[in-house]
N, CA, C and O of each residue as an XYZ file, in Angstrom:
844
protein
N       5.571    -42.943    -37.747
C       6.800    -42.170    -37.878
C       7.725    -42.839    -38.883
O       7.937    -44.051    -38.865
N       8.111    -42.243    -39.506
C       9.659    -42.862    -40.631
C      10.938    -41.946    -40.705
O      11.345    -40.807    -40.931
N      11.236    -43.037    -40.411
C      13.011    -42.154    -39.826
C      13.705    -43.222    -41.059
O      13.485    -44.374    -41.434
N      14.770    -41.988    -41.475
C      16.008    -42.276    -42.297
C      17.112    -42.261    -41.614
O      17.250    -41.335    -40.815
N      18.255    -43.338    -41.750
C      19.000    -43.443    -40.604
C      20.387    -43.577    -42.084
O      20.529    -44.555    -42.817
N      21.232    -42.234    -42.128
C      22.093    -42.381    -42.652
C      23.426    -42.412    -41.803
O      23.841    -41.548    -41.031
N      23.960    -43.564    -42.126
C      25.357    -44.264    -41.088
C      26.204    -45.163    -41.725
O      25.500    -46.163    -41.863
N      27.317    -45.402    -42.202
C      28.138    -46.166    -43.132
C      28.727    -47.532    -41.762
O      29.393    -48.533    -42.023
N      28.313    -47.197    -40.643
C      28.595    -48.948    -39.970
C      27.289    -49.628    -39.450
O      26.256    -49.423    -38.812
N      28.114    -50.721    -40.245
C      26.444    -51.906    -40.384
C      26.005    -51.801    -38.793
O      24.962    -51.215    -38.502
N      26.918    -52.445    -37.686
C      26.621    -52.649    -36.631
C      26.204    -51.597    -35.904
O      25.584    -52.010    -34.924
N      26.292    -49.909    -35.957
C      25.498    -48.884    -35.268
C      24.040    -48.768    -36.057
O      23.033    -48.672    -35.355
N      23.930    -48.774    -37.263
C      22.574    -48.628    -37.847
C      21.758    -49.996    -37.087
O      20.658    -49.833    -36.559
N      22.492    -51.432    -37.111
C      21.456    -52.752    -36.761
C      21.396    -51.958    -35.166
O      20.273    -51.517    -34.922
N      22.261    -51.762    -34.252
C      21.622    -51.067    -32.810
C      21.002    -50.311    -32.914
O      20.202    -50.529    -32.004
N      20.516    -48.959    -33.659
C      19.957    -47.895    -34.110
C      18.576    -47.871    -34.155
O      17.663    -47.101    -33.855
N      18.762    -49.222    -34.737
C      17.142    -49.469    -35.444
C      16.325    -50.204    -34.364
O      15.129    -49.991    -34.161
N      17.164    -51.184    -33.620
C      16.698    -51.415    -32.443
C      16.600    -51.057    -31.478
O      15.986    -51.730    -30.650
N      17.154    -49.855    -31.152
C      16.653    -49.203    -29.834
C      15.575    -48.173    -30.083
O      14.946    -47.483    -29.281
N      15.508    -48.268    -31.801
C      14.323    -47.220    -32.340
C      13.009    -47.897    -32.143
O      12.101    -47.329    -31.536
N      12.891    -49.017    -32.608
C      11.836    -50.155    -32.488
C      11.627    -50.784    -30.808
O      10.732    -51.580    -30.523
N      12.544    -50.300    -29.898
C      12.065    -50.206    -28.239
C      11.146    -49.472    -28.110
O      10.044    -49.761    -27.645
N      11.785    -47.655    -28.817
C      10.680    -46.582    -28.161
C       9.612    -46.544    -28.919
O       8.487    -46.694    -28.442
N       9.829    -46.343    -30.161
C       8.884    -46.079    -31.359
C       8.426    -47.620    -31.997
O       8.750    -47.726    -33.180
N       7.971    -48.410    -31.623
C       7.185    -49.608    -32.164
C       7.224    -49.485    -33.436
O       7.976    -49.916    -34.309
N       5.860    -48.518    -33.418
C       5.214    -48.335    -34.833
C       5.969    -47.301    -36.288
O       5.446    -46.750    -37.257
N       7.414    -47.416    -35.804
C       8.048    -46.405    -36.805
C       8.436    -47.172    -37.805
O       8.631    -48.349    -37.500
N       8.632    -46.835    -39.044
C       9.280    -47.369    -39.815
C      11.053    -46.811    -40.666
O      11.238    -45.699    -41.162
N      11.944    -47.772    -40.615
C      12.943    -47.002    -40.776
C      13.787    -47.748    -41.938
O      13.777    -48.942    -42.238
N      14.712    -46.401    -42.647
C      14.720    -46.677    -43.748
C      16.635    -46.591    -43.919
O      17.093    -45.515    -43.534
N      17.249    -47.195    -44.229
C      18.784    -46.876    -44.045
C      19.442    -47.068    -45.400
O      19.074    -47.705    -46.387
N      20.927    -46.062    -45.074
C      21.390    -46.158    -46.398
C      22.906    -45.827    -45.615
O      23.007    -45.608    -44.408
N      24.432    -45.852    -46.924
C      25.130    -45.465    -45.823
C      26.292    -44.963    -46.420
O      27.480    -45.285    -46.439
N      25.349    -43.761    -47.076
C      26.371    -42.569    -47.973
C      25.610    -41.550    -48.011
O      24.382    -41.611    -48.073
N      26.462    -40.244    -47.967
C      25.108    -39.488    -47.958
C      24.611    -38.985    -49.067
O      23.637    -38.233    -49.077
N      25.398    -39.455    -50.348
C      24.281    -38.917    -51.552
C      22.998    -40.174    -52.162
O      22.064    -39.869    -52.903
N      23.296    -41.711    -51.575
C      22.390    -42.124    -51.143
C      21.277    -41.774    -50.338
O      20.163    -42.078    -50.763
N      21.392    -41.135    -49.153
C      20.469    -40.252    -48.306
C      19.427    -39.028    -48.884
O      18.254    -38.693    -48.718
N      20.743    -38.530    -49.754
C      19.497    -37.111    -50.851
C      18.954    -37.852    -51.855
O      18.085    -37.098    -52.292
N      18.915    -38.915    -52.537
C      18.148    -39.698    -53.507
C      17.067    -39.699    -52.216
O      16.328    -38.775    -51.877
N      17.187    -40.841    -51.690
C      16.190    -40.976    -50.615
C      15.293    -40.161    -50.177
O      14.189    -40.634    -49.907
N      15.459    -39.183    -50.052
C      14.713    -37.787    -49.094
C      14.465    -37.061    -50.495
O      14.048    -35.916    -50.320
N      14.609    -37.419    -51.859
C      13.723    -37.225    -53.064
C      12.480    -38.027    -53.532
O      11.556    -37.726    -54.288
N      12.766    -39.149    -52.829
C      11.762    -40.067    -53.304
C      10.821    -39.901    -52.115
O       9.647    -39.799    -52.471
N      10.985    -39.857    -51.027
C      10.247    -40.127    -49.794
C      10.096    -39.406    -48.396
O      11.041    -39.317    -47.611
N       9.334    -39.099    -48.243
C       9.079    -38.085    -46.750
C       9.220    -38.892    -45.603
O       8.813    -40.032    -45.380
N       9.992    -37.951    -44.784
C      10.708    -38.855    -44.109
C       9.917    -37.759    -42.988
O       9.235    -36.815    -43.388
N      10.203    -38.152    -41.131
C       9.724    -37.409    -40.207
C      11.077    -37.058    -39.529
O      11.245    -36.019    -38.891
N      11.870    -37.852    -39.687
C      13.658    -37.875    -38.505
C      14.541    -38.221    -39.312
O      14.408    -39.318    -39.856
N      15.338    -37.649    -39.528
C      16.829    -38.137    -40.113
C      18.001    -38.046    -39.492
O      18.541    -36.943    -39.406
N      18.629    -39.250    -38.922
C      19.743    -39.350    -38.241
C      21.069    -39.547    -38.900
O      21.373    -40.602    -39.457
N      21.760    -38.625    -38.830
C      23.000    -38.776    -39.827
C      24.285    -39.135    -39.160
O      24.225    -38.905    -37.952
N      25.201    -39.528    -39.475
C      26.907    -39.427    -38.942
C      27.414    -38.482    -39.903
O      27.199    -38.604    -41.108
N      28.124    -37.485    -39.367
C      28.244    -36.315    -40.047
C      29.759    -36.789    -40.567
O      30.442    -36.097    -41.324
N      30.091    -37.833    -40.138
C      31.532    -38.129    -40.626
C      30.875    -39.430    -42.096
O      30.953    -40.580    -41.662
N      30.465    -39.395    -43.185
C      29.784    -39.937    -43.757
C      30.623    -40.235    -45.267
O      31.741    -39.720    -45.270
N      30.463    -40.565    -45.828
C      31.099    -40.782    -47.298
C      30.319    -39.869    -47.957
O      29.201    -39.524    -47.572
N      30.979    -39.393    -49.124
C      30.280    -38.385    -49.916
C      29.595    -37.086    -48.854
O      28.694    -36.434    -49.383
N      29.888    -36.794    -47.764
C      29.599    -36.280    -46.845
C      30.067    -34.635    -47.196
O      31.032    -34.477    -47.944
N      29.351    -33.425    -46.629
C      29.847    -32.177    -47.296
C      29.802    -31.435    -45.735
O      29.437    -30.279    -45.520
N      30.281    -32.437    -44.704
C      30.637    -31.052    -43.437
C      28.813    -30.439    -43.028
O      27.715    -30.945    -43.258
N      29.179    -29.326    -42.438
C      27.671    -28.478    -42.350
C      27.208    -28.375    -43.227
O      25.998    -28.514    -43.050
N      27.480    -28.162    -44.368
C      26.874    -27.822    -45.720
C      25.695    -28.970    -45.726
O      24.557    -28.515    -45.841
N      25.760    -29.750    -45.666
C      24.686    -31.225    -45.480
C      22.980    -30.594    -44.936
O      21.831    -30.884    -45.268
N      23.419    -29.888    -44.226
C      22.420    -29.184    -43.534
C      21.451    -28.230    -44.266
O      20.225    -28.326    -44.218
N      22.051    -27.428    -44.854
C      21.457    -27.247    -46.241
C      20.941    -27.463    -47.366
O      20.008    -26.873    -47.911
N      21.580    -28.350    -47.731
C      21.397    -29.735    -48.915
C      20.011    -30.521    -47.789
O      18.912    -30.298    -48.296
N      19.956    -30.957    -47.073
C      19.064    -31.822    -46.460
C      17.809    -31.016    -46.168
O      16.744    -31.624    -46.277
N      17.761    -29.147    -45.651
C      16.907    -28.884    -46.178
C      16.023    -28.641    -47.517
O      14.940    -29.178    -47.748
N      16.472    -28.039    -48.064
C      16.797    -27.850    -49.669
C      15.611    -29.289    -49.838
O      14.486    -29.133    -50.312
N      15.773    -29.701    -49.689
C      14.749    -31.559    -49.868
C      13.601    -31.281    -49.019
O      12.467    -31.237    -49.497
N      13.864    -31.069    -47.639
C      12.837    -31.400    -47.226
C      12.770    -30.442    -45.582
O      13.290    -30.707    -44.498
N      12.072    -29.512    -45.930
C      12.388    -28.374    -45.178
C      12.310    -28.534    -43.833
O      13.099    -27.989    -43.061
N      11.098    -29.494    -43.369
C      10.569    -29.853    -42.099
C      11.118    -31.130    -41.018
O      10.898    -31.271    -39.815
N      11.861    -31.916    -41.905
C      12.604    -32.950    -41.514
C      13.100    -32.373    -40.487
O      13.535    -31.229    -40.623
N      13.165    -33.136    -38.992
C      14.265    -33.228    -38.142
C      15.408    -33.924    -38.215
O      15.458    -35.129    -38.464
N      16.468    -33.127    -37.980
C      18.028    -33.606    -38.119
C      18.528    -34.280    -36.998
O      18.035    -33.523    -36.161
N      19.150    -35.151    -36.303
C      19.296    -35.864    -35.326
C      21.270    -36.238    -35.340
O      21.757    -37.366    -35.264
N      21.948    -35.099    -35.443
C      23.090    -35.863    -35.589
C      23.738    -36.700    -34.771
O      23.937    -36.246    -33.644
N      24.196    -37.970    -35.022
C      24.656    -39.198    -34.310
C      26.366    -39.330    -34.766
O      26.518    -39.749    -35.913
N      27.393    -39.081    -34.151
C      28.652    -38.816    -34.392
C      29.701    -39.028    -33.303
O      29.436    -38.551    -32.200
N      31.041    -39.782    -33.488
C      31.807    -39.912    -32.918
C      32.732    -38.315    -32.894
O      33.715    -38.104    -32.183
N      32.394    -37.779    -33.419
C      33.244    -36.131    -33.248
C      32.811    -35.822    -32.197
O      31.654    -36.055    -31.849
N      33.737    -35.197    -31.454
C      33.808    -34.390    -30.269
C      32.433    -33.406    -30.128
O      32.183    -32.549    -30.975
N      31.541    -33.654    -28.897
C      30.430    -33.583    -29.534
C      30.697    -31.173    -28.350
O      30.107    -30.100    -28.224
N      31.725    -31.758    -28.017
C      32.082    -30.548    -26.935
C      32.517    -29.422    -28.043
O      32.459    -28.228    -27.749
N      32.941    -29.849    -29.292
C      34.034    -28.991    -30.238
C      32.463    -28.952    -31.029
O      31.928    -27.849    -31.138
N      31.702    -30.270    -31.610
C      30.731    -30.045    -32.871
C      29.317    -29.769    -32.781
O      28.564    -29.419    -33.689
N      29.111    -29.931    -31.817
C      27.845    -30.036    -31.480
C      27.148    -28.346    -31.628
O      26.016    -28.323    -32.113
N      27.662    -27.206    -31.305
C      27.104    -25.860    -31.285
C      27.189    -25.310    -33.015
O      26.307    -24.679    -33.598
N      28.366    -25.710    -33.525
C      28.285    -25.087    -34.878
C      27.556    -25.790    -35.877
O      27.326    -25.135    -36.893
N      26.910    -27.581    -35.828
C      25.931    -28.590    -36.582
C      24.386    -27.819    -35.767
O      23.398    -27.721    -36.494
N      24.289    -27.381    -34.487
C      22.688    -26.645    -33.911
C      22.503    -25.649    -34.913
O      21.682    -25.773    -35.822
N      23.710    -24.057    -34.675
C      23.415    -23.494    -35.687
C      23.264    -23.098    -37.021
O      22.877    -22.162    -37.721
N      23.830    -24.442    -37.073
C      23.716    -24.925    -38.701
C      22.223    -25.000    -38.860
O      21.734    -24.097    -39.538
N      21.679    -25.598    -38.532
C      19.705    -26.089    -38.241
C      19.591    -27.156    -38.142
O      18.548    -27.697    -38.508
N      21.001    -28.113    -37.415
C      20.528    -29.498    -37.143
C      19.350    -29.671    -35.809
O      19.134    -28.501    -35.493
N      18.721    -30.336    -35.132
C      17.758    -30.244    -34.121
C      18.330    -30.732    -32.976
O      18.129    -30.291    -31.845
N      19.089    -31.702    -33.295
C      19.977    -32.274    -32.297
C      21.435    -32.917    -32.617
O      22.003    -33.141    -33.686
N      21.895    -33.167    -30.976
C      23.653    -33.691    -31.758
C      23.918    -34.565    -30.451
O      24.115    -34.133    -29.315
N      23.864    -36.358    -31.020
C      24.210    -36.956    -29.910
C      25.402    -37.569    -29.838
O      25.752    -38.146    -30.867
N      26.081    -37.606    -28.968
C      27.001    -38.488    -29.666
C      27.296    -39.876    -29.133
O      26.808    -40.360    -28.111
N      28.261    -40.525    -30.057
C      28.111    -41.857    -29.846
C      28.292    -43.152    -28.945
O      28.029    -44.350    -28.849
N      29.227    -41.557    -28.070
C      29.291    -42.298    -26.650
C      28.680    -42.256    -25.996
O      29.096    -42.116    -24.846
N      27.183    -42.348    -26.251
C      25.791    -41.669    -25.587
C      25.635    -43.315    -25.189
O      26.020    -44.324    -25.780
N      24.793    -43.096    -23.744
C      24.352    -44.705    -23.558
C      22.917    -44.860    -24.233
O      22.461    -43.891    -24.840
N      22.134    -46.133    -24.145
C      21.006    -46.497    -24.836
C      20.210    -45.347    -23.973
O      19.341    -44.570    -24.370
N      20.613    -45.445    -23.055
C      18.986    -44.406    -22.625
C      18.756    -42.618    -22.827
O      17.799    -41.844    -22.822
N      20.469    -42.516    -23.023
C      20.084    -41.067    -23.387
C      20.008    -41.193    -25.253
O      19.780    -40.246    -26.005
N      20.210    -42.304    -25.571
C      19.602    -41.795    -27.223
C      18.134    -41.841    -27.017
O      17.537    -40.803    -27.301
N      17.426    -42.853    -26.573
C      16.150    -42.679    -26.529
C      15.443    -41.560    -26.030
O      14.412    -41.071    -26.493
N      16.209    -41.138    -24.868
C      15.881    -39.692    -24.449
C      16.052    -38.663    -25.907
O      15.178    -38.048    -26.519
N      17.058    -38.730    -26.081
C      16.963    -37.880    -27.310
C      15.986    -38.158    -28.575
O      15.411    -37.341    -29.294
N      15.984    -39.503    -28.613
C      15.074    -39.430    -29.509
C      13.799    -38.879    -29.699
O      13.397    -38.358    -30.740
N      12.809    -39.097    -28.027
C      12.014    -38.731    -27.647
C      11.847    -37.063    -27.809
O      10.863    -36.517    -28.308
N      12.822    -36.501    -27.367
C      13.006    -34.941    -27.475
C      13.142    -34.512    -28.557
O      12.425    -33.521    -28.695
N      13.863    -34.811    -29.676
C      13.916    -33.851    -31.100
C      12.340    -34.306    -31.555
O      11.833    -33.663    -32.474
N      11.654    -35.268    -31.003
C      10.314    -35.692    -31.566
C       9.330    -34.814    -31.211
O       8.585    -34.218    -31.989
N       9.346    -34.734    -29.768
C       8.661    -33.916    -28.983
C       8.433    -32.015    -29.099
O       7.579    -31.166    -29.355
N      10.159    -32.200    -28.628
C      10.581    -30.905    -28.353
C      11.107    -30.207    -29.380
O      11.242    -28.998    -29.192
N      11.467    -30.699    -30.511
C      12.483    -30.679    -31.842
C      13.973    -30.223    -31.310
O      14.796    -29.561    -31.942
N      14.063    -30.601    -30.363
C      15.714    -29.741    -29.697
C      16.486    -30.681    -28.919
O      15.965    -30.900    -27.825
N      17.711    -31.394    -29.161
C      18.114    -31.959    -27.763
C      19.477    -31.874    -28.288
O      19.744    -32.119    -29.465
N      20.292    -31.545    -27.456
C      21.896    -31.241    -26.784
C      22.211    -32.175    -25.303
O      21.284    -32.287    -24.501
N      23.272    -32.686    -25.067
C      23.563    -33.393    -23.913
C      23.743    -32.200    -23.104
O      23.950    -31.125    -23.667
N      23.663    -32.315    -21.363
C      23.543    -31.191    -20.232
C      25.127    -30.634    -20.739
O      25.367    -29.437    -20.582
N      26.253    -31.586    -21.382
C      27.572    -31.048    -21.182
C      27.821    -29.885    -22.019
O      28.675    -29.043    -21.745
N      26.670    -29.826    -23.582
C      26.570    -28.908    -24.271
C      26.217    -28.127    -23.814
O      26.811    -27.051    -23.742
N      25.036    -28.392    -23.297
C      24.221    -27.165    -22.859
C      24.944    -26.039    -22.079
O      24.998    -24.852    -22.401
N      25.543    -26.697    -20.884
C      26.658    -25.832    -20.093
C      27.223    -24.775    -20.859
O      27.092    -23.605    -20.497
N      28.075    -25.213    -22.279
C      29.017    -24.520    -22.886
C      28.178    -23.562    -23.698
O      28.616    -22.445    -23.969
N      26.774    -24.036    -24.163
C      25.665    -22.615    -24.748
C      25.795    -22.198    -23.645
O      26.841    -21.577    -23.833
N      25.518    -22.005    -22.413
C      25.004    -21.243    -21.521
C      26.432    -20.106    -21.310
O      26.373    -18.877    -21.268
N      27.472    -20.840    -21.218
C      28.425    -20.109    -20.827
C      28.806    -19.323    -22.067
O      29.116    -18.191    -21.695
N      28.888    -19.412    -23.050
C      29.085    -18.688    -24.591
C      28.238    -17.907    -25.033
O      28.350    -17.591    -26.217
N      27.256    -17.411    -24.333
C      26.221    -16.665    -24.750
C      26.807    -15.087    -24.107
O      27.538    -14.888    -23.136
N      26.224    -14.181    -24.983
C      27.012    -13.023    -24.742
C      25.610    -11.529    -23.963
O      25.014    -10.617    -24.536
N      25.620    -11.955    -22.618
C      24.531    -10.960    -22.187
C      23.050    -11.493    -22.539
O      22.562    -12.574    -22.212
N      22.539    -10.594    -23.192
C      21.244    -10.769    -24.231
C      21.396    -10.986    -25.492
O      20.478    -10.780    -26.286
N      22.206    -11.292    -25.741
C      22.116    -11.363    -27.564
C      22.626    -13.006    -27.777
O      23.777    -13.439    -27.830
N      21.581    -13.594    -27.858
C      21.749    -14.853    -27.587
C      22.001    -15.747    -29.103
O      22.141    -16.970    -29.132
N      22.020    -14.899    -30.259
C      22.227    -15.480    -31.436
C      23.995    -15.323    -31.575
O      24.464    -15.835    -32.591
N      24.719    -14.829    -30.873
C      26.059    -14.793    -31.083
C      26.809    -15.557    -30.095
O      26.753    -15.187    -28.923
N      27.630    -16.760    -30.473
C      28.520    -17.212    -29.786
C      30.239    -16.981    -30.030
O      30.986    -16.765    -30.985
N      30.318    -17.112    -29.002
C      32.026    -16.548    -28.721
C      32.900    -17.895    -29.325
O      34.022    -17.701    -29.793
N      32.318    -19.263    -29.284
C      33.512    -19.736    -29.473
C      34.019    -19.570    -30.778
O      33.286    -19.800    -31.740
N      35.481    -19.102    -30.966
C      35.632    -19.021    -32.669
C      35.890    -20.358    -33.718
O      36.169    -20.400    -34.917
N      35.689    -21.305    -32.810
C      35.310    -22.435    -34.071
C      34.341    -22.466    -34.911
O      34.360    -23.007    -36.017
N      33.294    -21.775    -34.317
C      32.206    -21.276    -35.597
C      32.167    -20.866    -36.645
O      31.291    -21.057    -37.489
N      33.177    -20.206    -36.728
C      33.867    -19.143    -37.326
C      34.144    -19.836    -38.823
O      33.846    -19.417    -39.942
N      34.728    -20.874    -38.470
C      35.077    -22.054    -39.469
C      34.171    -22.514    -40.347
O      33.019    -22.911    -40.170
N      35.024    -22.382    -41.605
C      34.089    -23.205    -42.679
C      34.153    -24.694    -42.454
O      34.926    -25.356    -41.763
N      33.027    -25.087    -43.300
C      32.916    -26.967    -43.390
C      34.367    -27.411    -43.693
O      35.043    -28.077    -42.910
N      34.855    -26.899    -45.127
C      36.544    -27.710    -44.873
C      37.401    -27.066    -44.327
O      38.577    -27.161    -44.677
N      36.963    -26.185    -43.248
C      38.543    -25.371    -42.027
C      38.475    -26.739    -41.000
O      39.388    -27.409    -40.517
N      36.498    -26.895    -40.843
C      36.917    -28.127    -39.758
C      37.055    -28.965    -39.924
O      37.450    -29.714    -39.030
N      36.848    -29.348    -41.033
C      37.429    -31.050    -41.068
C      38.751    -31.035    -41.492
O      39.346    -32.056    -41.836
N      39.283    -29.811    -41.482
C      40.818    -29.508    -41.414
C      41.232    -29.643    -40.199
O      42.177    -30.412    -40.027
N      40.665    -28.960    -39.057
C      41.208    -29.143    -37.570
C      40.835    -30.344    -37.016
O      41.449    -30.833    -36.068
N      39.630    -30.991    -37.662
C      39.713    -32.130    -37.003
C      40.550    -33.251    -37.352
O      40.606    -34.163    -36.527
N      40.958    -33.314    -38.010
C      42.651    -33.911    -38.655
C      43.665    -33.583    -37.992
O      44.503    -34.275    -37.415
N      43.518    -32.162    -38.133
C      44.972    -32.109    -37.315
C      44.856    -32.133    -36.245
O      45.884    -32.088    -35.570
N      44.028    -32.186    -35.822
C      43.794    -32.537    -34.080
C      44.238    -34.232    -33.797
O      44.842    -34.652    -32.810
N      43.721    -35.073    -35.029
C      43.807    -36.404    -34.928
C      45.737    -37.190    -35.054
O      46.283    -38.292    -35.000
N      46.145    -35.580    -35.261
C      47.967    -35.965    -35.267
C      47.922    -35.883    -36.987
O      49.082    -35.943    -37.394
N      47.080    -35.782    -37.960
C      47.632    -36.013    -39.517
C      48.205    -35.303    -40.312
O      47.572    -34.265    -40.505
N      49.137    -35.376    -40.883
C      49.856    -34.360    -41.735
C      49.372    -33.802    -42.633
O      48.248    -34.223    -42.908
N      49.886    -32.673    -43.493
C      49.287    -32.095    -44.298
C      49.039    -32.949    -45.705
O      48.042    -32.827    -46.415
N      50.181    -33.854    -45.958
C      50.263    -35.003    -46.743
C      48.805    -35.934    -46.706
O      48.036    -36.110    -47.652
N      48.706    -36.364    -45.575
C      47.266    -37.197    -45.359
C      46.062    -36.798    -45.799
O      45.258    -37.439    -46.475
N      45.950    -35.300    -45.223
C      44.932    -34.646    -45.012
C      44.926    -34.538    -46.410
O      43.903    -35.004    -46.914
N      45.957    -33.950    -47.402
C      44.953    -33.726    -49.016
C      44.567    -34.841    -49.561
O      43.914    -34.707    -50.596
N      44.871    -36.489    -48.991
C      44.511    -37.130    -49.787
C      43.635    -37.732    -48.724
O      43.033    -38.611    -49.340
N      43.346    -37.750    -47.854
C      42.124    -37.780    -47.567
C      40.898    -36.874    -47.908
O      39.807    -37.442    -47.879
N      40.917    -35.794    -48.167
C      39.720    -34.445    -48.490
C      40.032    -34.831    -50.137
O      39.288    -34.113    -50.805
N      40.847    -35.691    -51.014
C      41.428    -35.043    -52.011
C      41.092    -33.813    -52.701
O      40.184    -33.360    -53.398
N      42.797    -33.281    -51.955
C      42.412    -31.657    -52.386
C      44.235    -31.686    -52.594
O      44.944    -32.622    -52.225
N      44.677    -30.548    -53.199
C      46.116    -30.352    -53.170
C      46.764    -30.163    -51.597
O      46.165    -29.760    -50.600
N      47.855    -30.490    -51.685
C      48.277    -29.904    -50.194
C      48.319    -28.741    -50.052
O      48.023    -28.328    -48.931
N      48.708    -27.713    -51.142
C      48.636    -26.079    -50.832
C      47.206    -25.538    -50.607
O      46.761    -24.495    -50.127
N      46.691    -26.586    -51.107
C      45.052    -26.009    -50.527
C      44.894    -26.299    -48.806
O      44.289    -25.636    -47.964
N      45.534    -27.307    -48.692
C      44.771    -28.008    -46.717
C      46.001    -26.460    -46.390
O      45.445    -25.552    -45.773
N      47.482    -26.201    -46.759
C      48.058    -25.687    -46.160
C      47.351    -24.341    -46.147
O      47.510    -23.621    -45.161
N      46.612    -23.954    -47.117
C      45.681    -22.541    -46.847
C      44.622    -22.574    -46.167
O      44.088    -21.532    -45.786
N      44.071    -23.929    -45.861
C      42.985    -23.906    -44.759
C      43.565    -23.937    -43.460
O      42.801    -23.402    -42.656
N      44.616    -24.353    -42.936
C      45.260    -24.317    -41.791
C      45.950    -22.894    -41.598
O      46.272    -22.686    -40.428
N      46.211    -21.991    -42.387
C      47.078    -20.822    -41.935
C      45.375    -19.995    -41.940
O      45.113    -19.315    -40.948
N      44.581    -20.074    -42.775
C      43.433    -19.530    -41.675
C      42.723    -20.152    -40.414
O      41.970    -19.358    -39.851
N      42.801    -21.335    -39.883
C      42.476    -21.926    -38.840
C      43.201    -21.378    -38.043
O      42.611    -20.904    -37.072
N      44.510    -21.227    -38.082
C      45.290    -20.858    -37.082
C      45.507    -18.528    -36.927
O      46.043    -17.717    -36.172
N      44.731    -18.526    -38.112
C      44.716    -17.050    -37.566
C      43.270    -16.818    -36.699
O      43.039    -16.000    -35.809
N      42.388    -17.849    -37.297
C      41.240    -17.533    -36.715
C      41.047    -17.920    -34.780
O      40.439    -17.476    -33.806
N      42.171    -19.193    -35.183
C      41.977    -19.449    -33.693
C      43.213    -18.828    -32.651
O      43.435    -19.128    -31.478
N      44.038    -17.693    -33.683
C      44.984    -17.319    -32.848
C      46.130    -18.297    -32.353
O      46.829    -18.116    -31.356
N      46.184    -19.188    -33.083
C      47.735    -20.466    -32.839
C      48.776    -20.183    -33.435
O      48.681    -19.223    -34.199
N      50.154    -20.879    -33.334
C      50.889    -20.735    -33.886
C      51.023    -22.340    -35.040
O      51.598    -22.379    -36.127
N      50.478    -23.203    -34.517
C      51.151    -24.522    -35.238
C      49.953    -25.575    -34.563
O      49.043    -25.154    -33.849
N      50.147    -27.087    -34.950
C      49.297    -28.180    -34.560
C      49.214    -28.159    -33.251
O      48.089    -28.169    -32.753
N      50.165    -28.131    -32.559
C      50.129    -28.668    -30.991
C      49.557    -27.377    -30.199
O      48.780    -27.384    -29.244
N      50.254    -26.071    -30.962
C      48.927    -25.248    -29.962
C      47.872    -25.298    -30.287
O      47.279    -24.832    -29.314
N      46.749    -25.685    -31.414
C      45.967    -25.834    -31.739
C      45.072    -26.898    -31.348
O      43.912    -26.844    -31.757
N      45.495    -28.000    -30.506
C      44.968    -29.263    -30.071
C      45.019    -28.323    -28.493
O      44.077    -28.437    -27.709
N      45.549    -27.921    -28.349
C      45.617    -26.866    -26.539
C      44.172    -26.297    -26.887
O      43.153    -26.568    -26.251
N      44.244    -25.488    -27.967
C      43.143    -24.509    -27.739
C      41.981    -25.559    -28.043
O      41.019    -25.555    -27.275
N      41.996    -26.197    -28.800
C      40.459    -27.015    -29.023
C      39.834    -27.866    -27.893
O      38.707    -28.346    -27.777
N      41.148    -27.905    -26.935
C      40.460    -28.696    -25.680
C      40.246    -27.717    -24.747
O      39.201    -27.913    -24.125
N      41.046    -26.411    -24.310
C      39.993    -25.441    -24.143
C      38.495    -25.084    -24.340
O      37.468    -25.348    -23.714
N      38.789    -24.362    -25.486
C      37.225    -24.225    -25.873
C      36.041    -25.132    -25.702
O      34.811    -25.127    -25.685
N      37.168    -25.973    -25.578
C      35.584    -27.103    -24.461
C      35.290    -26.788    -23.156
O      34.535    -27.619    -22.652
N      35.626    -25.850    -22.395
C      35.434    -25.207    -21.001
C      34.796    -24.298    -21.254
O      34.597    -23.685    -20.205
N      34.365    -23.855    -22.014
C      33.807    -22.211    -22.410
C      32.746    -22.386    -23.368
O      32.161    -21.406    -23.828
């Protein structure tokens, strides 16, 4: 097996690799810790698992998901992320990631997971799963209700800012983008999610984690 383990902190990739080398002995793994480092990589070399932090440098949101097929169609995606895995985890699945763990996962449910996107190509924690189960609409199981989906790659890493308390000031120079641009991604965040401003918007995002 050869797994690519894209992650920008030294100390989660050195645990990474060692709890990979518990289950999988015989794997070999390959790290980098940007993600346009990662698409060089997955040009040169076939990989079987790719574990990403979706919060990454040079990082493009869901779009990654695309770009990472685009390379290499068959690769399993394994996302490994400190984002709210209750808010990210359903819109990175239907993106075509395979799985979404997150980082407050203990050693044994990554290995569990690991085991499963290997196996099964699919793994979600039971807390996700709950919220697919409950968001599913009758029989039509390709449509989910929550409207964070709804959201483009930079609406959410717009809300996830402003969820984090940051101003509109921060936020363009963190994305560097103009501020009238973050301020046009937030007046559609907030029509899409039906808010008026930041603080109802941190209400509703911890909602939609019940549903």
């Amino acid at each position: 097996m050869k797994i690519l383990i894209v992650e920008d902190h030294p100390l989660i990739r050195m645990g990474l690799k060692l709890l990979i080398s518990e289950s999988e002995s015989k794997a070999t793994v390959t790290q980098c810790d940007t993600f346009p480092e990662g698409l060089i990589l997955l040009d040169q070399e076939k990989f079987d698992l790719l574990i990403l932090d979706i919060d990454i440098p040079g990082g493009e949101n869901i779009k990654m998901m695309n770009m990472i097929r685009s390379k290499q169609p068959d690769i399993i995606i394994l996302i490994h992320s400190g984002y709210d895995e209750q808010v990210y985890a359903l819109p990175y699945i239907k993106a075509g990631a395979n799985g979404f763990l997150s980082k407050q996962a203990s050693q044994d449910e990554f290995k569990t997971a690991l085991k499963a996107v290997m196996s099964k190509g699919k793994y979600v924690s039971y807390q996700v799963q709950q919220i697919l189960l409950n968001t599913i609409k009758g029989n039509n199981f390709g449509k989910v209700m929550n409207p964070i989906t709804s959201l483009s790659p930079n609406e959410m890493r717009v809300m996830q800012l402003l969820t984090e308390g940051k101003w509109t000031k921060e936020i363009a120079a963190i994305m560097n983008v103009k501020e009238n641009t973050v301020s046009t991604y937030k007046r559609r965040i907030f029509n899409k999610l039906d808010v008026v401003d930041s603080i109802e918007l941190s209400k509703k995002v911890s909602l939609l984690k019940q549903f």
